[in-house]
Legacy VTK file of the C-alpha trace (Angstrom):
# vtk DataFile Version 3.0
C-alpha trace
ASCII
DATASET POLYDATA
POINTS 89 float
12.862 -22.516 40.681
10.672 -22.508 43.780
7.989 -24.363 45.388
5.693 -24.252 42.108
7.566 -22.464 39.562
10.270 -23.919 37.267
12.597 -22.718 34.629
13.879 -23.906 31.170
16.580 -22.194 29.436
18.089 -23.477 26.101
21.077 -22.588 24.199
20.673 -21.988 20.258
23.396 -23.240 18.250
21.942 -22.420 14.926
24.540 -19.746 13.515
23.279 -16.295 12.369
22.006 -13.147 13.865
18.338 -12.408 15.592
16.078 -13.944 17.815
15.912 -17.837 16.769
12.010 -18.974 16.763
12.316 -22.296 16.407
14.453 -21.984 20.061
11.342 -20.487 21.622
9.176 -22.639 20.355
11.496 -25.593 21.442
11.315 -24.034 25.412
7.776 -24.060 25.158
7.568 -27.388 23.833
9.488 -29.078 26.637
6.916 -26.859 29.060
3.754 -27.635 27.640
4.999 -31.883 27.874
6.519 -31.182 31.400
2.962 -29.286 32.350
0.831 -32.330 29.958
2.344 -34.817 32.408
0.674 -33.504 35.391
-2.843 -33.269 33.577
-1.557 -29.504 33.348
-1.083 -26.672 31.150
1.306 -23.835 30.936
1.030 -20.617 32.528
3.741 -18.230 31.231
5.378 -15.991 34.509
8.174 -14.701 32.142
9.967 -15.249 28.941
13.621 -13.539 28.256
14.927 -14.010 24.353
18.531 -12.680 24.151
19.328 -12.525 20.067
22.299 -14.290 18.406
25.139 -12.013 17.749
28.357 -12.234 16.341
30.525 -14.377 19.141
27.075 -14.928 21.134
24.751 -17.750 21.090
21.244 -16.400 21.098
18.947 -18.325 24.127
15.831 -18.217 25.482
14.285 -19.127 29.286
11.077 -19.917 30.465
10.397 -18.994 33.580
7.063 -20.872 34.368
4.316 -22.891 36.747
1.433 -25.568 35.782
-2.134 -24.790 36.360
-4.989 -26.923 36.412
-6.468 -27.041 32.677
-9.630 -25.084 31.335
-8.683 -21.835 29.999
-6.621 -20.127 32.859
-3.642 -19.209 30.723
-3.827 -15.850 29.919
-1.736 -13.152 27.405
0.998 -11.009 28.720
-0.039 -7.524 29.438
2.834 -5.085 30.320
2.167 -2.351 32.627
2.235 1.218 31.106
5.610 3.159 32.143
3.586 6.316 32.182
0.021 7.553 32.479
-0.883 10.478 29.557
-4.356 12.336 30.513
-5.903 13.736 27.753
-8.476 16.521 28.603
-11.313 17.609 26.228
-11.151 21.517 25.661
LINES 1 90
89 0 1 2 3 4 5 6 7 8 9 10 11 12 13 14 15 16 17 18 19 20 21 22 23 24 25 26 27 28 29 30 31 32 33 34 35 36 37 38 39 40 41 42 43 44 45 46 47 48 49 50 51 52 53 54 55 56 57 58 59 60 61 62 63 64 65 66 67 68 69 70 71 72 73 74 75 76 77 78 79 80 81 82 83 84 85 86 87 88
């Protein structure tokens, strides 16, 4: 994608509706053996499932970078949309 991020995106052909697992764990798969090469591991920057639908292949991309091993990967936190104060009476 740039400099030291890349991106995988597969198609899934199985037929039915939802998000396909087996895709996503397919992505990450081909990641985590791109990243292994290097003497690297995985560090997730984004992930974007769209669902199978009637007429619509379902897919999932991988929008990632390698890191040097040794527990740097960390979880996805989202950002809160809104802040709620709560105020003891």
């Amino acid at each position: 994608m740039d400099k030291d991020s890349y991106m995988i995106g597969k198609k899934d052909g199985t037929p039915g509706l939802g998000v396909s697992l087996s895709n996503k764990a397919e992505v990450y798969s081909e990641a985590n053996s791109f990243c292994s090469a290097k003497g690297m591991e995985v560090e997730t920057l984004s992930v974007t499932t769209t669902p199978a639908a009637p007429a619509r292949l379902g897919s999932t991309e991988l929008h990632f970078k390698c890191v040097p091993q040794g527990g740097s990967a960390r979880p996805l936190v989202r950002e809160s949309d809104s802040i709620i104060e709560i105020r003891k009476r």
